[in-house]
N, C-alpha and C positions, 0 to 999 in steps of 0.2 A: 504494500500500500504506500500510499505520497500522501503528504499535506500540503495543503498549498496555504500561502500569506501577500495577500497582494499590500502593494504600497503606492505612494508619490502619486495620489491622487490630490486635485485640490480646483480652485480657483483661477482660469485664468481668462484672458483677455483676447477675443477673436484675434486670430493672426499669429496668436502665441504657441508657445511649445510646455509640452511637458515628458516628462520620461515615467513610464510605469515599470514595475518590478514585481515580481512575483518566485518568490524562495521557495522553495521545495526542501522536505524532509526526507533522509531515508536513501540509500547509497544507490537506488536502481534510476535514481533520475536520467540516464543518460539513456534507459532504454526506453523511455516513453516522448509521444508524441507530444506538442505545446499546444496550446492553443489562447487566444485571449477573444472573450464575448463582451458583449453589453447590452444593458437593456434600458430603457428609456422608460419615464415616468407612462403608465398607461401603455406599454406595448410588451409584443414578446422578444425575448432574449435574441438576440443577432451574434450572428458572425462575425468577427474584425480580423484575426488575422491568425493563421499556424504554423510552426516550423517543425520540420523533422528532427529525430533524435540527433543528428549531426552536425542540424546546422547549416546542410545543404541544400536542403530545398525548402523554401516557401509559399504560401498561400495567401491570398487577400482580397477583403471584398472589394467590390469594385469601390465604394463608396469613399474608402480608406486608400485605394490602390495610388501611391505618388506623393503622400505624405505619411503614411504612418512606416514602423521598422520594424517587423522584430526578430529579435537577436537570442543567443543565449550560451549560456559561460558553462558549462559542463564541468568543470574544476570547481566552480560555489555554487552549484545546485540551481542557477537561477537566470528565466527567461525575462528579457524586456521588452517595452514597446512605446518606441520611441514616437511621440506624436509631434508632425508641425503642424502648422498652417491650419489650425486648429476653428472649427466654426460651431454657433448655437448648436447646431442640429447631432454634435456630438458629442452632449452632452449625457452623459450615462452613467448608471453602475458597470463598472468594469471588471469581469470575473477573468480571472485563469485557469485552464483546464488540461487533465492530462488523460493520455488515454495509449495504451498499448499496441498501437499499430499505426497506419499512414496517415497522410493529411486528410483532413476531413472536414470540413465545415459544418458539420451537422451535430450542433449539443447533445443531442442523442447517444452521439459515438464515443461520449468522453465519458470517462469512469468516474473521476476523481474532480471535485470543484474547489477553490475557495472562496471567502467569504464577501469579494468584490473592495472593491475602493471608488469612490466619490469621485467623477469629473466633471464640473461645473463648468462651460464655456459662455462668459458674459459681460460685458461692460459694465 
């Protein structure tokens, strides 16, 4: 099993950047899939972005595709997700997820959640 701890949520200002982090527990982190969602006051949870256990390949929704990043350090257990160019309509709880096989966009496909971090985008 994984835990996840998401972080570096907060407040910012259209146009602006933030970095999200999400630590993982438990020595098998390198063999599971990343993933990061969010979900928005009144909707369902979406897709933002996934990386394979390597590193090597990624996935992103269109919405995010050319501003968001994500990344992940296999040596501290921990994937990021780098956001610019950051607008209202991205304004969400942001969850990270793990799950034992390929990219996937689909929450369903993820075993393992945590408990989200706060992204506020607003003047």
């Amino acid at each position: 099993q994984v835990q996840l701890v998401e972080s570096g949520g907060g407040l910012v200002q259209p146009g602006g950047s933030l970095r999200l982090s999400c630590a993982a527990s438990g020595r098998t982190f390198i063999t599971y899939t990343m993933g990061w969602f969010r979900q928005a006051p009144g909707k369902e949870r979406e897709f933002v972005a996934a990386i394979s256990w390597s590193g090597g390949s990624t996935y992103y929704a269109d919405s995010v595709k050319g501003r968001f990043t994500i990344s992940r350090h296999n040596a501290e257990n921990t994937v990021y997700l780098q956001m610019n160019s950051l607008k209202p309509e991205d304004t969400a709880v942001y969850f990270c997820a793990a799950r034992r096989a390929g990219l996937s966009g689909s929450q369903y496909e993820y075993n393992y959640w945590g408990r989200g971090t706060q992204v506020t985008v607003s003047s």
